[in-house]
C-alpha positions in Angstrom: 0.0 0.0 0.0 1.4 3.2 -0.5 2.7 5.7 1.6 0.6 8.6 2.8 1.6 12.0 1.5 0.6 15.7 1.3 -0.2 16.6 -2.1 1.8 19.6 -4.0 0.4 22.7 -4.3 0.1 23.1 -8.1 -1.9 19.5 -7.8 -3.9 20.8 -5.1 -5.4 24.0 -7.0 -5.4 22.2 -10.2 -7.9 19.4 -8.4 -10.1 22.5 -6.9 -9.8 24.0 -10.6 -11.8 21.4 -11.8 -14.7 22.1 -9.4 -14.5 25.7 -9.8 -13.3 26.5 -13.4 -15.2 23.8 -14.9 -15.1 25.7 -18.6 -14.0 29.8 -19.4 -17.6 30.7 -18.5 -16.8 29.7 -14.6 -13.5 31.2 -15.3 -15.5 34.8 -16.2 -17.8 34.5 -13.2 -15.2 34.4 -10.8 -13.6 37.3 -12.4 -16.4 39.8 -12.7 -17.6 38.8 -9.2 -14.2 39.7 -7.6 -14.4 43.3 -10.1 -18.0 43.6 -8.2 -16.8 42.8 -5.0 -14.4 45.7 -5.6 -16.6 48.2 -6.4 -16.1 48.6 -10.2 -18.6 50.8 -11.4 -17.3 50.0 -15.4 -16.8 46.9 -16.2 -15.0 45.6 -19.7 -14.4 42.0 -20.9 -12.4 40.7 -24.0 -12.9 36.7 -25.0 -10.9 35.1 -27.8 -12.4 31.5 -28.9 -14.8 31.2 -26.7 -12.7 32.4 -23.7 -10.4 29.3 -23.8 -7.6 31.3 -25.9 -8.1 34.6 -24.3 -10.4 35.5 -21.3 -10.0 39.4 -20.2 -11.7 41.2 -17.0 -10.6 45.1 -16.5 -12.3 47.4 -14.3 -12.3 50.4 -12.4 -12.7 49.4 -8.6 -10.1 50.0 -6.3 -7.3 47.9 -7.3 -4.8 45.5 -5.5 -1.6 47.4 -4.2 1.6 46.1 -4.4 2.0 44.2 -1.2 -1.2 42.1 -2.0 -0.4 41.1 -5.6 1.5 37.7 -4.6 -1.6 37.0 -2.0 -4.0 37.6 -4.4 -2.7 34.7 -6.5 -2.6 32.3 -3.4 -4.8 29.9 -1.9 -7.0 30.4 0.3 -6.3 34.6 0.4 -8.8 36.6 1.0 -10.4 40.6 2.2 -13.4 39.2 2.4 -13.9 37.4 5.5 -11.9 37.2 8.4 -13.8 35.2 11.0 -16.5 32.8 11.5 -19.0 35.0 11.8 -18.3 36.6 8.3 -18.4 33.5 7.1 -21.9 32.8 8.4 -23.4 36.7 7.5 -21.5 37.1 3.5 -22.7 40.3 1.7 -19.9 39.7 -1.1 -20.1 37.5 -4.1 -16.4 36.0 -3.6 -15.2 34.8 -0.2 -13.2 31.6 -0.7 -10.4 33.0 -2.1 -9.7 30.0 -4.1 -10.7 31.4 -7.3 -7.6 33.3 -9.1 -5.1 30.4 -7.5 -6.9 27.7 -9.2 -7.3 29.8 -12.4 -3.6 30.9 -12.5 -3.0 26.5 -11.9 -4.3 25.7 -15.2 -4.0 28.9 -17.4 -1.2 32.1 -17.8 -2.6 34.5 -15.7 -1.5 38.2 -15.9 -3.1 40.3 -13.2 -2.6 44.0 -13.3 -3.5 46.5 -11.1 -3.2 50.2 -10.0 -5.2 51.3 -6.5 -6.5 55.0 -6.2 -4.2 57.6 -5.7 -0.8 55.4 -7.0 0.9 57.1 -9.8 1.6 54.1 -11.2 0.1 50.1 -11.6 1.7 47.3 -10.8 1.9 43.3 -12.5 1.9 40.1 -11.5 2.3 36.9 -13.8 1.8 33.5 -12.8 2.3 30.1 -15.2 1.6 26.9 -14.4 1.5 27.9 -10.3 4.8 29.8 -10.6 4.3 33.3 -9.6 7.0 36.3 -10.3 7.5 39.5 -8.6 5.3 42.0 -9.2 6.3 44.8 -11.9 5.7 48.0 -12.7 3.1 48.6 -15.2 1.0 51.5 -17.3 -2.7 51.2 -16.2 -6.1 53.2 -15.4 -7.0 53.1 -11.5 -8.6 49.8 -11.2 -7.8 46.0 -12.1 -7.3 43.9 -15.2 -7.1 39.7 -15.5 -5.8 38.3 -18.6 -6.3 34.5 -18.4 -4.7 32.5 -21.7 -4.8 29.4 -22.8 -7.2 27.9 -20.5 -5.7 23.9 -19.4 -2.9 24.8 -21.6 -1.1 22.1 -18.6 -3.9 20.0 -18.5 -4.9 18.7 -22.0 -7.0 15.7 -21.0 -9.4 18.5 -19.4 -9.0 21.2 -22.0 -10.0 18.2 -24.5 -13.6 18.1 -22.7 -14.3 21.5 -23.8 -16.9 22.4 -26.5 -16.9 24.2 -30.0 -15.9 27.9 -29.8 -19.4 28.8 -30.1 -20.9 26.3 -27.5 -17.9 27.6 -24.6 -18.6 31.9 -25.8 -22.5 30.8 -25.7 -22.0 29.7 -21.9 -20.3 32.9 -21.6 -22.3 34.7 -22.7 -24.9 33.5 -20.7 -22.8 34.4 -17.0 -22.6 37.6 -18.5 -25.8 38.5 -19.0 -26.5 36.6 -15.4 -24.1 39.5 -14.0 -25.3 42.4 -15.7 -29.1 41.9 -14.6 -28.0 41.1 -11.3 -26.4 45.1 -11.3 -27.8 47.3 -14.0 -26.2 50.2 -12.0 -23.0 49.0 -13.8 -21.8 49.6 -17.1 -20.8 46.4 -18.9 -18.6 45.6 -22.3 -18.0 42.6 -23.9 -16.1 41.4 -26.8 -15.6 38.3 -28.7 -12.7 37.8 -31.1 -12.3 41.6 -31.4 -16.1 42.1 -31.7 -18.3 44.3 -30.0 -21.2 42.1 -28.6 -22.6 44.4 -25.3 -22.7 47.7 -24.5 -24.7 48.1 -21.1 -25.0 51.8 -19.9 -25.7 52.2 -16.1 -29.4 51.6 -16.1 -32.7 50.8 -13.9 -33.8 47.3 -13.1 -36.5 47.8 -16.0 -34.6 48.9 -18.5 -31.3 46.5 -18.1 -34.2 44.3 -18.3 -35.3 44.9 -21.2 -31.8 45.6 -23.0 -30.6 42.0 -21.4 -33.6 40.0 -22.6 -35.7 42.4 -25.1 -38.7 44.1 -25.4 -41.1 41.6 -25.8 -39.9 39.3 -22.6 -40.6 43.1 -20.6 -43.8 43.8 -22.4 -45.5 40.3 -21.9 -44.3 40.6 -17.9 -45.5 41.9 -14.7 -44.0 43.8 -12.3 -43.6 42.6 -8.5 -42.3 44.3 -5.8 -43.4 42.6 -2.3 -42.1 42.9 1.3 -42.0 41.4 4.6 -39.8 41.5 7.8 -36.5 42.0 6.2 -37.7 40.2 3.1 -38.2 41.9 -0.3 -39.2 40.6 -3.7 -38.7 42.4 -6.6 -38.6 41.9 -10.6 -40.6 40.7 -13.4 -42.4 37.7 -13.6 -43.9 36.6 -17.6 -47.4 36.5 -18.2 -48.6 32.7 -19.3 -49.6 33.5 -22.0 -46.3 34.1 -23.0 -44.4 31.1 -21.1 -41.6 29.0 -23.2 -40.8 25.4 -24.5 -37.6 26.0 -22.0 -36.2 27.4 -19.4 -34.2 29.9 -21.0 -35.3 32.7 -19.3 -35.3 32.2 -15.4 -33.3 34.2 -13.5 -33.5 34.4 -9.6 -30.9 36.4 -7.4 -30.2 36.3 -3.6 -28.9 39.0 -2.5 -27.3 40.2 -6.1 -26.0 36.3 -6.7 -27.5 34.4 -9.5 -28.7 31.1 -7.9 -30.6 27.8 -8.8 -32.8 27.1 -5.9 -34.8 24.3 -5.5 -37.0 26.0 -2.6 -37.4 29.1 -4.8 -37.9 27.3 -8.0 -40.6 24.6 -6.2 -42.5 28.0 -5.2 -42.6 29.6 -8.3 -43.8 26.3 -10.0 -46.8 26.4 -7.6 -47.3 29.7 -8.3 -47.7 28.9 -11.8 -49.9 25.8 -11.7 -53.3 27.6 -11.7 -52.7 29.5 -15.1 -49.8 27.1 -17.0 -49.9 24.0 -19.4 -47.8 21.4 -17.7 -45.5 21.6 -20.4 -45.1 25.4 -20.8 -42.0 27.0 -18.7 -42.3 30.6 -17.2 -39.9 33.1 -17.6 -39.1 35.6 -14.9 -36.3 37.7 -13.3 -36.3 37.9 -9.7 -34.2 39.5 -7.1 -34.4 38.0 -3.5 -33.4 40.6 -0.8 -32.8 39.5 3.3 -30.4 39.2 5.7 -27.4 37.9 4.4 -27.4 36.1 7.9 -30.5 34.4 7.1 -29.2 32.5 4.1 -25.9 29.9 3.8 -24.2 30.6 0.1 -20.8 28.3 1.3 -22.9 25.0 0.7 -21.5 24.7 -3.3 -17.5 25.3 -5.0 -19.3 27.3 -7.7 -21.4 29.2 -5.1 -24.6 28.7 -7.4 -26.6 27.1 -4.7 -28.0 28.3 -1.3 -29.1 27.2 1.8 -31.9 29.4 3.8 -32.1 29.2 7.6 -35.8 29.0 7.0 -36.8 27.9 4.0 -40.9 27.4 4.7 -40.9 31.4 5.2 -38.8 32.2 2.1 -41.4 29.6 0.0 -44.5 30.9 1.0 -43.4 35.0 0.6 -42.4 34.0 -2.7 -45.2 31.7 -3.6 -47.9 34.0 -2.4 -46.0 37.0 -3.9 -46.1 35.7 -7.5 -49.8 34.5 -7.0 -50.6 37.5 -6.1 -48.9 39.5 -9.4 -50.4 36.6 -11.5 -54.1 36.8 -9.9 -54.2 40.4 -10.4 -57.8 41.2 -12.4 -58.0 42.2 -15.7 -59.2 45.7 -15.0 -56.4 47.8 -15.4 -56.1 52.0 -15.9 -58.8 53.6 -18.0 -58.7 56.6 -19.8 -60.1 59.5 -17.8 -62.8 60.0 -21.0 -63.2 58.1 -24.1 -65.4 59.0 -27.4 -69.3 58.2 -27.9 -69.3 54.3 -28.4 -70.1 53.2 -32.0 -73.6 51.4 -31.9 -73.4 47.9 -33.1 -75.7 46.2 -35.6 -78.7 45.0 -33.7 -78.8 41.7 -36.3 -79.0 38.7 -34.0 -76.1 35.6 -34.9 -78.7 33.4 -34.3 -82.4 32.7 -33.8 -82.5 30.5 -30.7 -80.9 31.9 -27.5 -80.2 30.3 -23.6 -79.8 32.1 -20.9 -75.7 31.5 -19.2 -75.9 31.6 -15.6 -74.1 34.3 -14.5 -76.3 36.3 -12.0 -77.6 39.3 -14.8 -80.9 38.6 -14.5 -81.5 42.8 -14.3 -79.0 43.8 -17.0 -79.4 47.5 -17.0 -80.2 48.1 -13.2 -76.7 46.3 -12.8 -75.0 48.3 -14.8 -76.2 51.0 -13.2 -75.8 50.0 -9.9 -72.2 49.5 -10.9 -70.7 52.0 -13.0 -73.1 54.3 -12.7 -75.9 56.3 -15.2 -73.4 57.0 -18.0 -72.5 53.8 -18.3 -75.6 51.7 -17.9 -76.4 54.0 -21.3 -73.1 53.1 -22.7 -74.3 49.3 -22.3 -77.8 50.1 -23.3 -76.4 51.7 -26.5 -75.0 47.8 -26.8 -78.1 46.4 -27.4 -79.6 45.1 -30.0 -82.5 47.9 -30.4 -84.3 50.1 -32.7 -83.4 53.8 -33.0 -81.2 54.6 -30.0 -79.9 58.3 -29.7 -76.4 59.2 -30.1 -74.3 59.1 -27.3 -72.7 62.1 -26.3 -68.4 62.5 -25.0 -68.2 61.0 -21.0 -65.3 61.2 -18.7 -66.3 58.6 -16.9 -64.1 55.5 -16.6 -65.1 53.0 -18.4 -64.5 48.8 -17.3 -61.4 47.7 -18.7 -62.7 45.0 -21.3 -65.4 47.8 -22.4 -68.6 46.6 -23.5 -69.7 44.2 -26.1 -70.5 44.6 -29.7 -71.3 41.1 -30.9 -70.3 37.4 -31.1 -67.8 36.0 -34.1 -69.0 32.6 -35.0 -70.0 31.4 -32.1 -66.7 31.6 -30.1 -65.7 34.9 -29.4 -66.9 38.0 -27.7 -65.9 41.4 -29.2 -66.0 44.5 -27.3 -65.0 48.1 -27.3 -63.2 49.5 -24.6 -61.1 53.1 -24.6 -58.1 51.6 -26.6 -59.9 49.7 -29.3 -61.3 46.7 -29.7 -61.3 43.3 -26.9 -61.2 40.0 -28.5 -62.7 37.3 -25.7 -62.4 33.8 -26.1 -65.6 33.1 -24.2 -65.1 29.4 -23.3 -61.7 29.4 -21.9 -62.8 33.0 -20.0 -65.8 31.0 -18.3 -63.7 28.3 -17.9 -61.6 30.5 -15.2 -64.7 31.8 -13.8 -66.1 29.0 -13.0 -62.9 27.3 -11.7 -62.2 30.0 -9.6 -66.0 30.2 -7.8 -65.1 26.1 -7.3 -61.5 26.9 -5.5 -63.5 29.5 -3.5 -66.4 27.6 -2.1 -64.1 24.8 -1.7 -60.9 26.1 0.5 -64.2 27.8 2.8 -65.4 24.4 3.7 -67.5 22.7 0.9 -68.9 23.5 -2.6 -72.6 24.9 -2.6 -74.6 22.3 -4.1 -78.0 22.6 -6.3 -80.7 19.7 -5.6 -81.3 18.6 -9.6 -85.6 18.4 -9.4 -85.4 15.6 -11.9 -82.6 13.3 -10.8 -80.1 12.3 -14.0 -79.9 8.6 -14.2 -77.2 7.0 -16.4 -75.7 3.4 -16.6 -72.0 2.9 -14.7 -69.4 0.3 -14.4 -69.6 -1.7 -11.2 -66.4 0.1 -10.2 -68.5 3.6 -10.2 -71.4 2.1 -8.3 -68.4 1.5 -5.2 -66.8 4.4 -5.8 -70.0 6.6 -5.0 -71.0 4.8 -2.7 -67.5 4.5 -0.8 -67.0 8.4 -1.5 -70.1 9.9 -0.4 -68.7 11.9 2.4 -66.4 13.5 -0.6 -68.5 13.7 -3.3 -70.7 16.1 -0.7 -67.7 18.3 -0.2 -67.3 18.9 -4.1 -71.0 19.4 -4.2 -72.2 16.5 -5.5 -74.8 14.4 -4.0 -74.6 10.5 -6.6 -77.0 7.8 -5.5 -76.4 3.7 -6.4 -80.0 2.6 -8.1 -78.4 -0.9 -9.0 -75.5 -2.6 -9.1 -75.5 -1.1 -13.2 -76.7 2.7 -13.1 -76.3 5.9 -10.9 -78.4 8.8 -9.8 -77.2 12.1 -9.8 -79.4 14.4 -7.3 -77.2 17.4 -6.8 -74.7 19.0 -8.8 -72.6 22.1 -7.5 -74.6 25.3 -8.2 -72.2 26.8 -10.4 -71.8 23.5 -12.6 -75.9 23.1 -12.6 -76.4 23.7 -16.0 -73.7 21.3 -16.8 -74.1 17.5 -19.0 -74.6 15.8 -15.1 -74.1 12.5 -16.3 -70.6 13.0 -18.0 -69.8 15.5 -15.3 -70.3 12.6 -12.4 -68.9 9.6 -14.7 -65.2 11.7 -14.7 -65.5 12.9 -11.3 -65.5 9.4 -10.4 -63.1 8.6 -12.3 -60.7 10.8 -10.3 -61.3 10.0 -7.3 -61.0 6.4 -8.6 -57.7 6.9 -10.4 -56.0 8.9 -7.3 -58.1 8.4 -4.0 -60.2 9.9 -2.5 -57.9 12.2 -0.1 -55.5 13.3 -3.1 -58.3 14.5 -4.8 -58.8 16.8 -1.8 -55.4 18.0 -1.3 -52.5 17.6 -4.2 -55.0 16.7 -6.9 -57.8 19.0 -6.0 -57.0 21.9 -8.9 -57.0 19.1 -11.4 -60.3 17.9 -10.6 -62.0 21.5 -10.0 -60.6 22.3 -13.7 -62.2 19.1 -14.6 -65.8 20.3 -13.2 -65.2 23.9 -14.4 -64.4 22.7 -18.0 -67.8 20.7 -18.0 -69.8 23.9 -17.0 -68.0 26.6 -19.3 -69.9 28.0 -22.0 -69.5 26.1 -25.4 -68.5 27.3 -28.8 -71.5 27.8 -30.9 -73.2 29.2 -28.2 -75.1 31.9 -29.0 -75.0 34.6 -26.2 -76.9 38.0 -25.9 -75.5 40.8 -25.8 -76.5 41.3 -21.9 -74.9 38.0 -21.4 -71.6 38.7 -23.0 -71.2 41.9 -21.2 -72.1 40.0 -18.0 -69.0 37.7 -18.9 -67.1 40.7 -19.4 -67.8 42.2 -16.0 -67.3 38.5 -14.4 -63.9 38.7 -15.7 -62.9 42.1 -14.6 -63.3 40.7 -10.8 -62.0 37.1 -10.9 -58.6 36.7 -10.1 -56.4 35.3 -13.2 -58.8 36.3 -15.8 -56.8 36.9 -18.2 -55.7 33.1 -18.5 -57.5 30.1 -18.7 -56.9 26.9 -16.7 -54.5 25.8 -19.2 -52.2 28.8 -19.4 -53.8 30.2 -22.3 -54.9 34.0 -23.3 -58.6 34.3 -22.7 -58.9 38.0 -24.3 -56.8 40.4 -26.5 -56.7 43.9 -27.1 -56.6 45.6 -30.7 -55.5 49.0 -30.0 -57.1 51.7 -32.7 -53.5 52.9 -34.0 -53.0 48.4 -34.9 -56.5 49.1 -36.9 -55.4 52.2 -38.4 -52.4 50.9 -39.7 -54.1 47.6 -40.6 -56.7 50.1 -43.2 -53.7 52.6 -43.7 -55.3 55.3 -42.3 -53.3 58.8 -41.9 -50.9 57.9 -44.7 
């Protein structure tokens, strides 16, 4: 057996290299942390294939004197902490200082720096761990890293990098990571002597938007939530405009980029009401606490965290995205808005049924709430001979307006102060509904309607048991199913806002459910399933033909349920044509 030994140096940082500089892009995180750490307020990078010929940090913070040059090389040296109880309260992004040694073990590292107030900088140059003395050099107040040839020493590691474009692709990615984390920073990069970035010192929203585009800020919401010595803060997408991947999720603790599965399992949840399983969300989020109250030394790479109570930290940020996502779709109106256009008063269709949605008094409603001027507004909707024309008001109007008519069947369209509201009436119900169920449900049971003429179908011998094994639950989801034979089922009750609901089909999958997964998932882990289930059976169906009070009523039902904008699937229930997108549809003013 062989002898025991201590391992030399240049082994021992080129083992922790390959933990902590796994490829260039680890390489460039380290280094524009430590130019963070240092209080660079410009920040400039250069990257030559990928960053494994040529990786380049310079920046502006206060520099490395003289005397520290050599440490800042070693092992294990460190300003940043001191004691234990730095360790266990960090506010900087580096702390280890294991970084630059490991770097400078597998790569020729040149680190020059000048501190403020030196006349001139000084350099340092290490090779394959041997370091020389430090010599004078020409450079601006600040620091500069120039790593090349990345595992020059160790070619069974450099031969597990990827293409150029794979390695500058991950590097590109750490710095974008970096620059959101601080868009009070001004950022450069270059690739092969190309410009690629060129950040300005910027707000939150804007870096934002220069970092991931327009159209991620414009399909997002805004949240900004606190709690004791908790904050929240960022943009979270809209569903409708979720992703195949997850390309675009970005969460920060305390300015460090982080892949948490306490913070990831929240916002999951927080998504489950209003996105297809299969859909990913994208967000940027920026945790803020106590640096005391969360563990960053648990990982080499520092990309993982530990909070010292993580139930607390899951249900801020659950119920804080929630409550972004279940905002209403009533929004800002215009103070004033021109005369509404009146609509034709043809009818779509001859036959029309009555959807339950509590209008029985259409124009007293209205006018109870939003007022005389509007309960004309809606009036002026209606299908009806002769009305006047409507003069200028500065009232607010609802935010989905009013409606005009019904497009084959499926869609409500409605004027509102920008233009015109397309509603996909099923999927909008669909919410509705859902969300009564959810409500009536977590307050103790759903209300159930007595049918007067029980609806009798035949059922597998499995249903028979199931309802008669499950009474107790099908009572608390508002359902009341009696045996009549070993064959066929009654159904005497149906939830009240499912009555006007197909009760046989509606009971036969219920069953099913509660057959497939039990009766107490059902209740707990399974229960938005199921109530999406009942909610789909009672939405309104395409080829519907709706009245105008009706469609309106939808309208207003939507403007106070919580994720309306949605359905239960994750997709859009309404859309907004503004006037200028018609105007230049038509060419108008040109």
């Amino acid at each position: 057996m062989a002898a025991i030994r201590v391992l030399p140096d240049l082994l021992i940082n080129q083992i922790a290299a390959g933990e902590v500089v796994e490829r260039p892009a680890a390489a460039l995180k380290e280094l524009l942390e430590n130019s963070l750490d240092a209080g660079a307020r410009d920040i400039s990078v250069q990257l030559a294939s990928g960053g494994a010929r040529l990786l380049k940090v310079s920046d502006d913070g206060h520099g490395v004197s003289k005397a520290d040059l050599p440490l800042a090389l070693a092992r294990h040296a460190t300003s940043k902490i001191a004691t234990l109880d730095d360790l266990e309260r960090i506010a900087s992004l580096g702390f280890r200082g294991e970084a630059l040694a490991s770097i400078a073990a597998v790569a020729s590292v040149t680190l020059t720096s000048r501190t403020h107030g030196s006349k001139h900088a000084w350099s340092i140059a290490a090779e394959g761990g041997a370091v020389s003395d430090p010599k004078p050099a020409a450079h601006d107040p600040g620091t500069s890293v120039e790593v090349r040839d990345l595992y020059f020493n160790t070619p069974a590691r450099r031969k597990f990098l990827k293409s150029e474009a794979t390695e500058y692709a991950h590097c590109d990615e750490v710095f974008r990571r970096i620059a959101l984390a601080r868009p009070e920073i001004a950022f450069r990069l270059q690739h092969n002597g190309r410009a690629q970035w060129h950040l300005k010192p910027q707000d939150a929203g804007q870096r934002i938007s220069a970092v991931l585009g327009d159209e991620f800020a414009a399909a997002a919401i805004a949240v900004d939530a606190h709690s004791t010595g908790l904050r929240l803060s960022g943009l979270v997408g809209l569903p409708a405009a979720a992703r195949g991947a997850r390309d675009a999720q970005y969460c920060f603790v305390n300015g460090r980029f982080v892949r948490d599965k306490v913070l990831a399992h929240a916002l999951r949840q927080a998504y489950q009401d209003v996105l297809h399983h299969d859909r990913h969300p994208a967000f940027v989020l920026f945790v803020e606490l106590d640096p005391a109250r969360v563990d960053v030394n648990v990982h080499p790479t520092k990309s993982e965290v530990r909070f010292r109570d993580s139930q607390a930290i899951h249900q801020f940020v659950f119920h804080a995205v929630s409550r972004a996502l279940a905002g209403s779709v009533a929004g800002s109106a215009a103070d004033s808005i021109p005369a509404m256009t009146r609509p034709s008063a043809a009818p779509f269709f001859a036959t029309q049924h009555t959807m339950p949605l509590g209008v029985a008094q259409p124009a007293a409603v209205y006018e109870t709430l939003f007022g005389r001027e509007h309960a004309a507004l809606a009036a002026a909707a209606q299908p009806a001979a002769e009305l006047p024309p409507l003069a200028e008001t500065s009232a607010q109007i609802p935010a989905l307006g009013y409606a005009l008519a019904q497009l084959r069947g499926i869609y409500i369209l409605a004027q509102n102060e920008h233009g015109l509201v397309i509603v996909d009436m099923h999927a909008a119900h669909e919410r509705i509904v859902y969300e009564k169920l959810k409500t009536q449900l977590d307050a103790d049971r759903i209300a159930m309607q007595p049918l007067l003429i029980p609806v009798v179908f035949n059922a597998e011998r499995i249903d028979v048991a199931t309802a008669e094994d499950h009474a107790e639950t099908l009572a608390t989801i508002g359902f009341e199913i009696a045996a009549l034979s070993p064959t066929s089922l009654a159904v005497r009750g149906v939830p009240v806002a499912l009555k006007d609901a197909d009760a046989g089909e509606l009971a036969r999958d219920v069953l099913a459910e509660i057959r497939e997964f039990g009766a107490s998932r059902v209740l707990t882990e399974r229960q938005n399933e199921l109530l999406a289930t009942m909610a789909c059976h009672a939405a309104v169906r395409a080829n519907r033909a709706l009245t105008i009070h009706e469609m309106n009523a939808l309208l207003r039902e939507m403007e106070a349920t919580e994720r309306s904008g949605q359905c239960n699937h994750g997709r859009p229930t309404w859309h907004q044509i503004s006037v200028a997108e018609l105007d230049k549809l038509f060419m108008r003013g040109r």
